[in-house]
C-alpha positions as CSV (number, residue, x, y, z in Angstrom):
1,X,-24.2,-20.8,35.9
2,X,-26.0,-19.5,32.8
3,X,-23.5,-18.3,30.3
4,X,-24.4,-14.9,29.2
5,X,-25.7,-13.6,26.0
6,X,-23.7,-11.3,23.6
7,X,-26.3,-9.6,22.0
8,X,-25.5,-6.9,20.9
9,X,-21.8,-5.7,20.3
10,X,-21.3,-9.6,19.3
11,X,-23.6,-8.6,16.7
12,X,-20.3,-6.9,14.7
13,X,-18.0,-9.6,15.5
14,X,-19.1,-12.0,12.3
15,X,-16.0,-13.4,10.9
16,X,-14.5,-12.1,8.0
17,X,-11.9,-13.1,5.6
18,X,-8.6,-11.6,6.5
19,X,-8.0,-8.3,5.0
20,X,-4.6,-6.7,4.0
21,X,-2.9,-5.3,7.0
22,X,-1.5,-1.9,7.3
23,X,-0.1,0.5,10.1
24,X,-1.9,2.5,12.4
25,X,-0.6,5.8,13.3
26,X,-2.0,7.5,16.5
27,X,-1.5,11.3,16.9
28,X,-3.0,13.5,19.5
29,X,-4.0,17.2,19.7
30,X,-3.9,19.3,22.7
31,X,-6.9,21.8,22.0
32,X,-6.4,25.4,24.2
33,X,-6.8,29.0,23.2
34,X,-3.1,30.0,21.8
35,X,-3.9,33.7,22.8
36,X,-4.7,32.7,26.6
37,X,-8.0,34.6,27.0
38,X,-10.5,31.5,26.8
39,X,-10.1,28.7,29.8
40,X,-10.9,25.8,27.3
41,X,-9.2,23.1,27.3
42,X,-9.8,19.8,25.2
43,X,-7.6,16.6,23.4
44,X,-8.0,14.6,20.7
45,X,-6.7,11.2,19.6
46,X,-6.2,10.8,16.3
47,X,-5.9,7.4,14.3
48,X,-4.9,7.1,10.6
49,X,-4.8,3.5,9.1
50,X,-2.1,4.5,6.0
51,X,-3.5,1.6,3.9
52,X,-7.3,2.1,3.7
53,X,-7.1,6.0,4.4
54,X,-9.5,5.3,7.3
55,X,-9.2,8.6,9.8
56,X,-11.3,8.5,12.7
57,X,-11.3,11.0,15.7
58,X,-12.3,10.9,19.4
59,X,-11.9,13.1,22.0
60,X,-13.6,16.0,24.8
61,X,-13.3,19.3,25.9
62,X,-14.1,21.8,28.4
63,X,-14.8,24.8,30.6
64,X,-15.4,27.0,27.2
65,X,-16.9,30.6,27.9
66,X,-19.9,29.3,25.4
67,X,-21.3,26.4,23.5
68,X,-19.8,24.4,21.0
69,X,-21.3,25.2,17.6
70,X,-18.7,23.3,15.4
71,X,-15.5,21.5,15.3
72,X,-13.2,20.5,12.5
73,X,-9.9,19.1,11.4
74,X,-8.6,21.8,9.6
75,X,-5.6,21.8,6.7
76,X,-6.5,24.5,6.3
77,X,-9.7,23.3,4.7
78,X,-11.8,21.2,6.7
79,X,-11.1,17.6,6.2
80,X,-13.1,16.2,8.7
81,X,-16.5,17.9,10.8
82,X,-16.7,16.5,14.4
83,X,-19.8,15.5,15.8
84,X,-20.0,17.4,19.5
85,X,-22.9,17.8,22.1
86,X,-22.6,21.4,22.2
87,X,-22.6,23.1,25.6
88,X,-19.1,24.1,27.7
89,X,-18.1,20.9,28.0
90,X,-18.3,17.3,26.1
91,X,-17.4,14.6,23.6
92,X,-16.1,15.3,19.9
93,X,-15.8,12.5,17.9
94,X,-15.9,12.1,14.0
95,X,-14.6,9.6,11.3
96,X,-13.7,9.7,7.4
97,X,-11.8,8.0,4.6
98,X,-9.4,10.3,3.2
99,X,-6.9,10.0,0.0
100,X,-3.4,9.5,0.1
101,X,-2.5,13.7,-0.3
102,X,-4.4,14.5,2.8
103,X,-3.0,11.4,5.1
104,X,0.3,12.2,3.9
105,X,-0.4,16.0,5.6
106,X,-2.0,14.7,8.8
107,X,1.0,13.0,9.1
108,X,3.4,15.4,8.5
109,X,1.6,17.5,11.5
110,X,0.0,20.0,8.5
111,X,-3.5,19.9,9.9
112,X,-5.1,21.0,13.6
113,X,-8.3,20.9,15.2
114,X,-10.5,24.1,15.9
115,X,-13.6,24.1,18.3
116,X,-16.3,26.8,17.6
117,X,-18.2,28.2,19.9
118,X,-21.1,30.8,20.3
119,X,-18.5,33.1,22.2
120,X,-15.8,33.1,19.8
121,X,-17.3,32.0,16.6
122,X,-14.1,32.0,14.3
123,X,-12.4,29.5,17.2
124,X,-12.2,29.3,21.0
125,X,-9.6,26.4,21.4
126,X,-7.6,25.0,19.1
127,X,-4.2,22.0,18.9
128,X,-2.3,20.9,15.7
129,X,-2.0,17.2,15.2
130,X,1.1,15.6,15.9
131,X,2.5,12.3,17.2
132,X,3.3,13.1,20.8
133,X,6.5,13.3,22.2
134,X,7.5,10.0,23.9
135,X,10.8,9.4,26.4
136,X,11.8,5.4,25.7
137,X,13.8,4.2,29.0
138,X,17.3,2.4,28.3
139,X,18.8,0.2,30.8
140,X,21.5,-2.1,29.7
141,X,24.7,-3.4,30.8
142,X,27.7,-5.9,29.6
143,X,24.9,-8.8,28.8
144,X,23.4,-6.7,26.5
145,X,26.3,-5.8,24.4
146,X,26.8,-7.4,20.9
147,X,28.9,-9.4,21.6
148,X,28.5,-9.7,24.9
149,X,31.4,-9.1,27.9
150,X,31.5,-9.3,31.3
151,X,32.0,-5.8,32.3
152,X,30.1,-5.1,35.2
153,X,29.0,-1.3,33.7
154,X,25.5,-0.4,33.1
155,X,23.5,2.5,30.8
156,X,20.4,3.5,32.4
157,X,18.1,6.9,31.2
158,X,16.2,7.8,28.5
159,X,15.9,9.2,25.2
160,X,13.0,11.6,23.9
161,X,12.0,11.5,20.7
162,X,9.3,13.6,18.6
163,X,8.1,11.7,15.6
164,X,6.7,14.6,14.2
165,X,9.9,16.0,13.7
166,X,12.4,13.4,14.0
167,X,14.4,15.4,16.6
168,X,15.7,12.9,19.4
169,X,17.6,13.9,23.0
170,X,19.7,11.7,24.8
171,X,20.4,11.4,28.5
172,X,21.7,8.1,30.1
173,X,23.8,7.9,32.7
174,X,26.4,5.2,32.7
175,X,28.6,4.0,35.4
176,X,30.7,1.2,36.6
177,X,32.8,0.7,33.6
178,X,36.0,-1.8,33.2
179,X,38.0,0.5,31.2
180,X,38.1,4.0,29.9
181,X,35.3,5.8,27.3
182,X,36.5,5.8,24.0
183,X,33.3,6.5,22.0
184,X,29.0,6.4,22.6
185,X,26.3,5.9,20.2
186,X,22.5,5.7,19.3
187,X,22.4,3.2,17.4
188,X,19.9,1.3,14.8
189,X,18.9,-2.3,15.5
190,X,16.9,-4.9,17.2
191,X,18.2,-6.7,20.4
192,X,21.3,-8.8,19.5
193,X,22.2,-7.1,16.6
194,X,23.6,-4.2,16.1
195,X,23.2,-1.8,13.3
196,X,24.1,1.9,11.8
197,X,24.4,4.9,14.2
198,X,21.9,7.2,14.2
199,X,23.8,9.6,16.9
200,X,26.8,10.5,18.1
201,X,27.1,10.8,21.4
202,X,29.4,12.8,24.2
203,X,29.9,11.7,27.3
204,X,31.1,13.7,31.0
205,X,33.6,10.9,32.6
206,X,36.2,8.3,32.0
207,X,34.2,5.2,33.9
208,X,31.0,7.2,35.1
209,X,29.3,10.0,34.0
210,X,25.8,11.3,31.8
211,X,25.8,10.3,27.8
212,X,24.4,13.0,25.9
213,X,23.2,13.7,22.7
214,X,20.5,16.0,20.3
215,X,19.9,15.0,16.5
216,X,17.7,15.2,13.8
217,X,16.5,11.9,12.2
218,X,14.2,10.8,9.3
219,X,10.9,10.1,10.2
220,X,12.0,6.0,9.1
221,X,14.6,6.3,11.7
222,X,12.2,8.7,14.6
223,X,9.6,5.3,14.2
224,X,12.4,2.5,14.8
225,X,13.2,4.3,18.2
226,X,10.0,5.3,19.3
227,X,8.9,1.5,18.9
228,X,12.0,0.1,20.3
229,X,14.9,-0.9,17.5
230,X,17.5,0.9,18.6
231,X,20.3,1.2,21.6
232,X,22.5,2.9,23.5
233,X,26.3,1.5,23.2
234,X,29.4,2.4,25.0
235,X,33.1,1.7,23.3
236,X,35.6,1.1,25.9
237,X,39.9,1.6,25.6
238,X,39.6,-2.6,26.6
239,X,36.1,-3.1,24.5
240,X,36.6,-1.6,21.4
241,X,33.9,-3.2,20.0
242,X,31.2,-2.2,22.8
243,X,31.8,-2.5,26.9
244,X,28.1,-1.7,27.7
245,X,24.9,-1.6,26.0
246,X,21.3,-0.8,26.1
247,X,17.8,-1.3,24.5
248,X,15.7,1.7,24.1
249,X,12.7,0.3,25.0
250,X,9.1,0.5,26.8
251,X,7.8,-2.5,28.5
252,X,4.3,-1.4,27.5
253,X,3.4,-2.9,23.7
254,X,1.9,-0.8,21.1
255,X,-0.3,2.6,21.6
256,X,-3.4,2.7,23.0
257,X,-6.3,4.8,21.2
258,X,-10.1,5.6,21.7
259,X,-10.6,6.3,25.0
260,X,-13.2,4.3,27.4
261,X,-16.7,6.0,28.2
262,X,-16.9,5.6,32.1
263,X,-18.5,2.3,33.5
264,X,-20.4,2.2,37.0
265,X,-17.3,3.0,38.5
266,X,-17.8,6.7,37.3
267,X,-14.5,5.8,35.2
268,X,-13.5,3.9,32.1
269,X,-11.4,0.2,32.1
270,X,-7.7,0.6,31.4
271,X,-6.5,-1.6,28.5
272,X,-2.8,-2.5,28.2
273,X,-0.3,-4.3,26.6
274,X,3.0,-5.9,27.6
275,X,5.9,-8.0,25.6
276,X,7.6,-7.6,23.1
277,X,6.3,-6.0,19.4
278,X,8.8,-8.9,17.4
279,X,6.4,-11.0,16.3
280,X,8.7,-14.5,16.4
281,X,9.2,-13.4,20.1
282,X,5.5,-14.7,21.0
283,X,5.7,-12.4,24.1
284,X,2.7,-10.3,24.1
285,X,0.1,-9.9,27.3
286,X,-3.1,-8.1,27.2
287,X,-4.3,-6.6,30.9
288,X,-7.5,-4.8,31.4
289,X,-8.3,-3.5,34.7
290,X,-10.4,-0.3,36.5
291,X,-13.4,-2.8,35.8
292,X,-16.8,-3.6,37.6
293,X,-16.2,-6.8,39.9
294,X,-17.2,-10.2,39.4
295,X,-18.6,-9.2,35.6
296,X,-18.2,-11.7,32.4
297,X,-15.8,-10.1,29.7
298,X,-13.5,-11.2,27.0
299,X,-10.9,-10.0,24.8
300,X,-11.6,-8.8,21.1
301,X,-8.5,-8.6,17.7
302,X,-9.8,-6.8,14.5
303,X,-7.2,-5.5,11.7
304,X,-8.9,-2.0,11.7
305,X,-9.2,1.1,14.1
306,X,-12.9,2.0,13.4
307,X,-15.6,3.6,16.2
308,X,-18.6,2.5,16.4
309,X,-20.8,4.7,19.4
310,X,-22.9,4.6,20.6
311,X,-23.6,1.0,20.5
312,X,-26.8,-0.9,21.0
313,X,-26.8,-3.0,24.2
314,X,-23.6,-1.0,25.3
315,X,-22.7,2.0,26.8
316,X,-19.2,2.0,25.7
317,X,-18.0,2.3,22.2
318,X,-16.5,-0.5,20.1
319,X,-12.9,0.4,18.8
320,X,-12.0,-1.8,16.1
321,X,-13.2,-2.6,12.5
322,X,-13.2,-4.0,9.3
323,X,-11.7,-7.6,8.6
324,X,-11.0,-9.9,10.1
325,X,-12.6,-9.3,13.6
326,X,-13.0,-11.9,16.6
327,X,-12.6,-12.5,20.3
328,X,-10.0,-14.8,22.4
329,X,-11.2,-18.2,23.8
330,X,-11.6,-18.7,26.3
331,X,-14.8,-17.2,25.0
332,X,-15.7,-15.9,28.1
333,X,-13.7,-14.9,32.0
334,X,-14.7,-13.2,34.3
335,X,-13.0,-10.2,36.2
336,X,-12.8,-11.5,39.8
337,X,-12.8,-9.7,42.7
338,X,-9.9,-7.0,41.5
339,X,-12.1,-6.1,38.8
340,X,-9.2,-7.6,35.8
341,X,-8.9,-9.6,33.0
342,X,-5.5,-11.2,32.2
343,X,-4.5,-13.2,28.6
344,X,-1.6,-14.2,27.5
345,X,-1.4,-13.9,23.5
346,X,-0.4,-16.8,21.5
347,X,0.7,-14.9,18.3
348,X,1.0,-17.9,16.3
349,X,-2.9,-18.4,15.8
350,X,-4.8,-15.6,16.9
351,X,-8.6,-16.8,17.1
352,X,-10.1,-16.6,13.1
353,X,-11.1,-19.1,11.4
354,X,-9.0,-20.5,9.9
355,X,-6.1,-19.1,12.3
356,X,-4.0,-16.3,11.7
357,X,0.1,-16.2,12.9
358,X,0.6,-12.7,13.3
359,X,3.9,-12.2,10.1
360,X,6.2,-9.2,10.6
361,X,4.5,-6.0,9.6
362,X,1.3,-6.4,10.4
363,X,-1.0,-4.5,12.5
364,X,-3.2,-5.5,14.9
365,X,-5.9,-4.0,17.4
366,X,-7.5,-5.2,20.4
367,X,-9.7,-4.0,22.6
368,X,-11.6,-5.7,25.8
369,X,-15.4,-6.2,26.4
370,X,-17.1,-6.8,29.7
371,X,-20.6,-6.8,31.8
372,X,-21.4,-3.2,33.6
373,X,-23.9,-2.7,35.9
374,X,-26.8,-2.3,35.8
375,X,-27.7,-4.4,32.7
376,X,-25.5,-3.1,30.2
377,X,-21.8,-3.8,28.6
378,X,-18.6,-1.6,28.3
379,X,-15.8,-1.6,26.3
380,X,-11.9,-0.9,27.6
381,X,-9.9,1.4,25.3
382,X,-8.0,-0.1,22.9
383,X,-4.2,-0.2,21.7
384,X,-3.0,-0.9,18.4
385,X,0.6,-2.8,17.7
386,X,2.6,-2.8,14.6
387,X,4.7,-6.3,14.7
388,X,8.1,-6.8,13.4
């Protein structure tokens, strides 16, 4: 079989010398009309790179009572115009470097988004920015704890935190235990290593019962649990030292950003991530599925969040930028019959030239390409993952 040609979006993917790295921060905005009188509806992803002040916006909206004239992030100046397709319902999407005074307030949640239409001039729906609120399962047991024991006791709940304000809540049921509760924490660390408490927390029964817990944390402390450094620990009358412990952790790796423009399907292809975000783990999968059958496609890294749409050759828009930028070899799979693509990373030499081991606190963003029908190309969403 013919291979196929990547004109096109393979156009952008020239290899560039490897840039400085930095972290991505994805917020969203829920756009609606605060006073309830307009049916409008819209979100917006929002993704700030904190090193090169890049800002770039993408999102939709929906059953207005007129057409969209403008749309801006505000602060209350506007930082940033959206581009929109006017009408009651469509895409808003907009991109801009900013300075260091106006990332710091994006990411503080000081600025919103305001959607203008010919109905209500001044605003018809609006959202404020703000990382979303995320619940982080915890399941542990004996194996777990540091050190470990043979208690047959187990931890398993979750904790929510909001990174916007640092406030966390804890629920995690426990049960089984050898011995008696004599204390329960939140605590800061990585697997097999424990570290300071964050939280203290209460707990309903001597063996088996609910751990509870609300706090405040700094936003340093709101980031290590919401991307999986720190634990849940139970100290027992006959395990001083910890009986039971638990990882608060997602299986899914990073945050995904820029959603996909629908394929033939009439929907877009779901990009994921799965492992482990320590780097010296080397446990990282990507999975892309809700694609077109039987269709060539690969897998694409770049060290920067950028949006390029619409895209010649494409009907999907490309999700990454600057340098470096490449794709995974195999250069080319194909999606099968379950309409998939599979790869399992190798984070000691991603694909540049020469090869690039992914070194704690970098950030990298990846995104998957593939045939659509009829004679055009797609793109999945994308997710961006800060390693440790």
């Amino acid at each position: 079989m013919r291979a196929p040609s990547f004109a096109g979006p393979l156009a952008l993917l020239a290899l560039l010398c490897p840039a400085a790295l930095a972290e991505v921060h994805v917020l969203r905005a829920t756009l609606n009309d605060p006073a309830g009188v307009s049916a409008g509806l819209g979100e917006v992803e929002v993704t700030v790179n904190d090193q090169t002040g890049q800002v770039t916006l993408h999102g939709h909206y929906g059953s207005l009572t007129g057409d969209v004239v403008g749309a801006h992030l505000h602060d209350p100046a506007i930082l940033i115009p959206l581009q929109h397709g006017g009408g009651t319902a469509g895409e808003l999407f907009g991109e801009q470097v900013l300075g260091p005074a106006d990332l710091a307030t994006i990411l503080a949640g000081g600025t919103w988004i305001n959607v203008h239409t010919t109905a209500n001039p001044i605003g018809e729906i609006r959202g404020d920015v703000l990382y979303p609120r995320e619940t982080i399962p915890c399941f542990g047991n004996g194996t777990q704890n540091v050190p470990a024991t043979a208690s047959g006791g187990y931890v398993s709940g979750g904790v929510l935190i909001d990174r916007t304000t640092g406030q966390v809540s804890v629920q995690v049921p426990y049960g089984n235990l050898t011995f008696p509760v004599t204390g329960a924490l939140l605590g800061r660390g990585d697997r097999g290593s424990n570290g300071p408490t964050l939280l203290q927390l209460s707990w309903t029964g001597a063996q088996a019962g609910v751990l509870t817990g609300t706090g405040q944390l700094t936003p340093d402390e709101a980031r290590d649990v919401a991307d999986g450094f720190s634990y849940v620990q139970i100290l027992t009358s006959g395990y001083p030292l910890g009986e039971v412990r638990g990882q608060v952790r997602t299986a899914f790796l990073g945050r995904r950003y820029c959603e996909a423009a629908p394929t033939s399907l009439g929907f877009g292809g779901f990009l994921i991530g799965v492992g482990d975000a320590v780097a010296s783990r080397n446990d990282a999968t990507l999975q892309a599925f809700d694609l077109p059958t039987n269709q060539f496609g690969f897998f694409l890294v770049g060290g920067g969040s950028g949006q390029v749409f619409p895209l010649t050759g494409s009907s999907g828009r490309l999700c990454l930028s600057g340098a470096p930028l490449a794709r995974f070899a195999p250069p080319v799979m194909n999606t099968g019959p379950f309409g998939r693509l599979d790869l399992v990373l190798d984070l000691t030499s991603l694909p540049f030239s020469p090869q690039v081991a992914v070194q704690p606190g970098d950030t990298w963003n990846f995104q998957a390409w593939f045939r659509d029908t009829p004679a055009t190309s797609n793109f999945t969403n994308a997710i961006t993952v800060t390693f440790r």
